[in-house]
Backbone as CSV, one residue per row, in Angstrom:
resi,resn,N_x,N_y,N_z,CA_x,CA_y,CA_z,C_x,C_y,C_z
1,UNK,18.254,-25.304,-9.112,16.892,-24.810,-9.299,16.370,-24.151,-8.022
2,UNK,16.780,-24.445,-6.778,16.027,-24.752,-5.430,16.920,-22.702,-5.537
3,UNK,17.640,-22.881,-5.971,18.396,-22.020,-5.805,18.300,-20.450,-6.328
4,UNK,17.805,-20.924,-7.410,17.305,-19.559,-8.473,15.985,-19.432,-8.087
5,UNK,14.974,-20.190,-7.164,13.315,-19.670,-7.074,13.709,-18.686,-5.477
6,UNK,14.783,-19.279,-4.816,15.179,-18.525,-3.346,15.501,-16.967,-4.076
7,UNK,16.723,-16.835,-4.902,16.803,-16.086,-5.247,15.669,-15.115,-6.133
8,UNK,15.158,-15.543,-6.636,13.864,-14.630,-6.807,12.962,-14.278,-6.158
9,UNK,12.399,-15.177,-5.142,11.438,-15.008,-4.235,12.627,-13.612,-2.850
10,UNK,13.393,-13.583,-2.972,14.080,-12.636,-2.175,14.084,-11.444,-2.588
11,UNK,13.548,-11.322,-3.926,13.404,-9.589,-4.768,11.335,-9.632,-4.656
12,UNK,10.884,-11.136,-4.800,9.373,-10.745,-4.772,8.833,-10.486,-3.337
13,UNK,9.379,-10.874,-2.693,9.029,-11.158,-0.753,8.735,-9.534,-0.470
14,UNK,10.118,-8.643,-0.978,9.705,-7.310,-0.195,9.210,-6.654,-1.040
15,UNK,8.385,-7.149,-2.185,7.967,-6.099,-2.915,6.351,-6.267,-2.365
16,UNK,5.509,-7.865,-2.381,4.681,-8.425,-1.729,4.474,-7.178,-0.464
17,UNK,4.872,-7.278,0.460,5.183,-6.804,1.820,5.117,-5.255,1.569
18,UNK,5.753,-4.522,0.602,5.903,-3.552,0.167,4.084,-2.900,0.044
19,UNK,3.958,-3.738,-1.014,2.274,-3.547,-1.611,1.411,-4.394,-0.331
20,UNK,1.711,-4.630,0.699,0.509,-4.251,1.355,0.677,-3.325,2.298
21,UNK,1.938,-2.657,2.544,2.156,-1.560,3.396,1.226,-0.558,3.069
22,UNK,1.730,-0.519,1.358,1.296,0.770,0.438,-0.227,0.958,0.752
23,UNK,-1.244,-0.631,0.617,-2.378,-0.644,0.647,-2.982,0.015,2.020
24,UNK,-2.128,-0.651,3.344,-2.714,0.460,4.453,-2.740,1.876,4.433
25,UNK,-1.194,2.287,3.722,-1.004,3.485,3.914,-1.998,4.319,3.555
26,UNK,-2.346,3.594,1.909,-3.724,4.566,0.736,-4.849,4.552,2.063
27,UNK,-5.148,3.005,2.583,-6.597,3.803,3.283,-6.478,4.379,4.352
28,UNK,-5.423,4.799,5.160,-5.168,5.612,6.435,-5.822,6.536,5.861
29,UNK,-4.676,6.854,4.998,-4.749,8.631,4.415,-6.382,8.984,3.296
30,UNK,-6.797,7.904,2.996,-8.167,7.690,2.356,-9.198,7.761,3.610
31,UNK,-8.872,7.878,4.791,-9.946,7.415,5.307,-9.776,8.748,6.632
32,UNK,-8.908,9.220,6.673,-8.233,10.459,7.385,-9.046,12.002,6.600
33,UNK,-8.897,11.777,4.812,-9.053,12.462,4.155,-11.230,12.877,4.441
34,UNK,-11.557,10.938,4.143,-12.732,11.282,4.600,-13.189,11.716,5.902
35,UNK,-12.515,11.950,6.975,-12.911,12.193,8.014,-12.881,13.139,8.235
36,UNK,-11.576,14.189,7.928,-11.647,15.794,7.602,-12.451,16.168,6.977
37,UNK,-13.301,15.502,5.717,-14.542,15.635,5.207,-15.931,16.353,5.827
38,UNK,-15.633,15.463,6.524,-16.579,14.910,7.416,-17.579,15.690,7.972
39,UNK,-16.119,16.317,9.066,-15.838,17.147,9.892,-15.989,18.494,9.448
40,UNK,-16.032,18.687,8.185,-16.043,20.261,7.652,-17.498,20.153,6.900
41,UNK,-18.275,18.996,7.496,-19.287,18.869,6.242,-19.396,18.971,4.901
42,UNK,-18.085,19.062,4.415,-18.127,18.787,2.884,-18.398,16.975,2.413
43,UNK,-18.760,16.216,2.953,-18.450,14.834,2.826,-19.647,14.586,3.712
44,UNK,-20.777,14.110,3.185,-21.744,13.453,4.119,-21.398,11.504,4.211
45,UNK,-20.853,11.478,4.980,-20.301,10.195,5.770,-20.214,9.997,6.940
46,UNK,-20.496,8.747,8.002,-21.147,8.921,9.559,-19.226,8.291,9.834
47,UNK,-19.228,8.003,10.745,-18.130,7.722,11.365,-17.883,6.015,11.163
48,UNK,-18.902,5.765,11.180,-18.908,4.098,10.692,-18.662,3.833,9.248
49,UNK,-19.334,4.514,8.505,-18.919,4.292,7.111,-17.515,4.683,6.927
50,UNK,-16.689,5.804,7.302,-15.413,6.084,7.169,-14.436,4.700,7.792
51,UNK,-14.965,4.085,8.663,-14.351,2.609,9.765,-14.176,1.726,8.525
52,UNK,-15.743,1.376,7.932,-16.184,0.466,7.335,-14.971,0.463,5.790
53,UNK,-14.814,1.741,5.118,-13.671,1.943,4.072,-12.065,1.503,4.581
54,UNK,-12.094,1.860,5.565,-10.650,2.043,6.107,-10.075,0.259,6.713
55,UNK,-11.360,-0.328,7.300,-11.086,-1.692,7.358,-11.079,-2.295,6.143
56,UNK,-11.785,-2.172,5.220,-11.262,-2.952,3.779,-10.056,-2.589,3.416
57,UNK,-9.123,-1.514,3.761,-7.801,-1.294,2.879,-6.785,-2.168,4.184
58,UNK,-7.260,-2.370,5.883,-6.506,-3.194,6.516,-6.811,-4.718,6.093
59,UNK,-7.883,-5.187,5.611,-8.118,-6.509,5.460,-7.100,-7.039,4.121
60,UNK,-7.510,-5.867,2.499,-6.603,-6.049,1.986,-5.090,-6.059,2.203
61,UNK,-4.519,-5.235,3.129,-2.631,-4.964,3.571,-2.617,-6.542,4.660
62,UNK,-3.268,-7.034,4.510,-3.078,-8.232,6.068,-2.911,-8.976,5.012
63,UNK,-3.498,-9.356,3.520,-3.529,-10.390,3.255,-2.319,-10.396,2.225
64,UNK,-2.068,-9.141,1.922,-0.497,-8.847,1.401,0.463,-9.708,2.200
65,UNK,0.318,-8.853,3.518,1.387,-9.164,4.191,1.675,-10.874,4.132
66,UNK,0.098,-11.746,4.693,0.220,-12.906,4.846,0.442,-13.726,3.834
67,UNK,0.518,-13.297,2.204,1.009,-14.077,1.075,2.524,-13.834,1.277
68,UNK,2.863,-12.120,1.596,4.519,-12.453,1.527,4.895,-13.247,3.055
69,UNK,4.358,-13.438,3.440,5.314,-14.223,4.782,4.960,-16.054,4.702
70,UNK,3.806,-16.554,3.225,3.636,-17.643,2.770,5.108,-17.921,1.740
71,UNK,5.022,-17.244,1.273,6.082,-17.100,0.482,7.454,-17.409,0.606
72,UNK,7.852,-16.769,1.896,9.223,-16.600,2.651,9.435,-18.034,3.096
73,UNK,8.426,-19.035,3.254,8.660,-19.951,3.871,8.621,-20.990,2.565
74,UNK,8.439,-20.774,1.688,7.560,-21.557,0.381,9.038,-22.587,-0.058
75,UNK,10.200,-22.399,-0.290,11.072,-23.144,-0.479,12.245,-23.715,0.711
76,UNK,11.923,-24.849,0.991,12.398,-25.947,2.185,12.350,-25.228,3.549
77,UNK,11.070,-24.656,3.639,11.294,-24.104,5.494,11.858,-25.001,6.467
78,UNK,12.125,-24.534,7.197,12.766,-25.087,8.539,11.367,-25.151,9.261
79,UNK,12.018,-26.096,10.431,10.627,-26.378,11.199,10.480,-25.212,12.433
80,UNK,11.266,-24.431,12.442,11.581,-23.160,13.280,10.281,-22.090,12.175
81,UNK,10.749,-22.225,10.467,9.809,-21.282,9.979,8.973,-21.010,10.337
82,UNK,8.398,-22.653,9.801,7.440,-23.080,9.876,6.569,-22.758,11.057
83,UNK,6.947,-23.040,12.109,6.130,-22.623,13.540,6.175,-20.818,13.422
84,UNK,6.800,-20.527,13.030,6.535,-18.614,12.569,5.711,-18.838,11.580
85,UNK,5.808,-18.888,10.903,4.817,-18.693,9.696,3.387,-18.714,10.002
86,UNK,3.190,-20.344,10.891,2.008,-20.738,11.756,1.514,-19.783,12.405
87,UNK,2.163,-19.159,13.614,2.128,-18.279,14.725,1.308,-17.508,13.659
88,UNK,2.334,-16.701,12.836,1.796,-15.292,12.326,0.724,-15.129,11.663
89,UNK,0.646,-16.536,10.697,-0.710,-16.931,10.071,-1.986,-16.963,11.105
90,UNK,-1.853,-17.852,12.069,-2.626,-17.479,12.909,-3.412,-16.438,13.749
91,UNK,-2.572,-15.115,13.740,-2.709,-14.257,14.513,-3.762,-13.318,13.456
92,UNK,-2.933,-13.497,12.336,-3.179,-12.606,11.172,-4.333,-12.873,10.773
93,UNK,-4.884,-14.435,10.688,-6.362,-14.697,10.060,-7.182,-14.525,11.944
94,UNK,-7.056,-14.429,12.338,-7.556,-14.330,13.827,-8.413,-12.487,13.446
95,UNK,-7.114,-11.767,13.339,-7.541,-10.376,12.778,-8.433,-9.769,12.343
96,UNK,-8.135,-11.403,10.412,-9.116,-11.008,9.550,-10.544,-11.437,9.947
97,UNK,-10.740,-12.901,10.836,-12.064,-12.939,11.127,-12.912,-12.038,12.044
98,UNK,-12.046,-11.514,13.008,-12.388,-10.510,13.588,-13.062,-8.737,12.798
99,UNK,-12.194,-8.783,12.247,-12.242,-7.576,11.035,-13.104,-8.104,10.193
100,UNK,-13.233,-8.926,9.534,-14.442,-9.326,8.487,-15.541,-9.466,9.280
101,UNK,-15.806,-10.025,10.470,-16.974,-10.315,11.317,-17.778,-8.424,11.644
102,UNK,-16.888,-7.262,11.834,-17.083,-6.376,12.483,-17.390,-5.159,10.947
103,UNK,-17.102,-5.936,9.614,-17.665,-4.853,8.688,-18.491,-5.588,8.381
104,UNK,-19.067,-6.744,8.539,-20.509,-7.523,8.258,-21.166,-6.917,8.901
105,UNK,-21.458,-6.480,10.550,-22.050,-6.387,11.256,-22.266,-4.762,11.141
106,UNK,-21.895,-3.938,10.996,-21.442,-2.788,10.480,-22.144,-2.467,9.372
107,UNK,-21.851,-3.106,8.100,-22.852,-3.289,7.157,-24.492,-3.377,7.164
108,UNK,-24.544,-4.489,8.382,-26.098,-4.448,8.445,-26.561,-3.405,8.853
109,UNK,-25.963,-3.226,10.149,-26.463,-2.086,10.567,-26.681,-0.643,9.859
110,UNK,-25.604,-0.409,8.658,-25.821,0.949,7.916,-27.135,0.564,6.940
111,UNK,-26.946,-0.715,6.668,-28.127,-1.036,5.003,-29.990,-1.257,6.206
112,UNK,-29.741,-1.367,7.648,-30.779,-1.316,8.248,-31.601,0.534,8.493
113,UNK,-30.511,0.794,9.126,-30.447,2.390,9.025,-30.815,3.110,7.727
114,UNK,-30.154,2.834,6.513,-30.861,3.223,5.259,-31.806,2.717,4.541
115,UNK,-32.496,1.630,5.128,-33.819,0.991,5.159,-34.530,1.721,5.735
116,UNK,-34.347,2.490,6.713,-35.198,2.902,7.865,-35.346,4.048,7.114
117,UNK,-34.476,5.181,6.588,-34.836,6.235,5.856,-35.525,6.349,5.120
118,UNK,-35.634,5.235,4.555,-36.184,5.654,2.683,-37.624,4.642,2.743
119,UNK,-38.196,4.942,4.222,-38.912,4.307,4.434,-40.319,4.704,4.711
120,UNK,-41.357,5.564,4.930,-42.411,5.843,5.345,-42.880,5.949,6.520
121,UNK,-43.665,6.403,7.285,-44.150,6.131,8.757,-44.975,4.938,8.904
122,UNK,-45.381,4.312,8.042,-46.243,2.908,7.810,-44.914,2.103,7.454
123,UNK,-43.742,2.253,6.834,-42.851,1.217,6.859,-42.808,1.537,5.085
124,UNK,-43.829,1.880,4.634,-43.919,1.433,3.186,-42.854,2.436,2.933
125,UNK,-42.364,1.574,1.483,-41.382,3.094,0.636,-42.316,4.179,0.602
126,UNK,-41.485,5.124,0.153,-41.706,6.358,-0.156,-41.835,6.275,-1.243
């Protein structure tokens, strides 16, 4: 049994890994695309909002990555894995809190900024 889930998990591991490559790749080039946008003024988007897209497609590819490298270890790791797995897990959610902390903050700041627009010289809406 131990035997046939290794063997399967060895065709799902790089496909896992695969699909979160794919996921960075879409928002590089998603977020490259908006920036040439941008830049030609066809695309009204500030430079933060283009950040703010492009870190959700790294947060999603991190967590790819970190299910396939849960995975790899998922049937009888070694205690060698195991301390990799740890390491990388570690580094990797280190990332994401970092990266999740910096499109929160990011966030406010755009939904403060578009508060501020649609706002009046007394504060009141428009």
């Amino acid at each position: 049994m131990e035997a046939a889930i290794r063997d399967a998990l060895d065709v799902v591991i790089p496909i896992v890994e695969a699909l979160g490559a794919v996921v960075v790749f879409a928002g590089a080039v998603h977020a490259f695309v908006l920036f040439v946008g941008a830049q030609l003024r066809v695309v009204r988007l500030g430079f933060d909002a283009i950040r703010l897209r492009l870190a959700r497609y790294l947060s999603l590819g991190l967590e790819f990555q970190l299910g396939a490298d849960i995975l790899s270890t998922a049937v009888s790791p070694s205690y060698e894995e195991l301390g990799k797995l740890g390491a990388v897990a570690a580094i990797r959610t280190a990332l994401q809190f970092f990266l999740a902390r910096e499109l929160n903050a990011a966030g406010d700041d755009m939904e403060a900024a578009t508060d501020m627009d649609t706002s009046g010289p007394s504060g009141a809406p428009r």
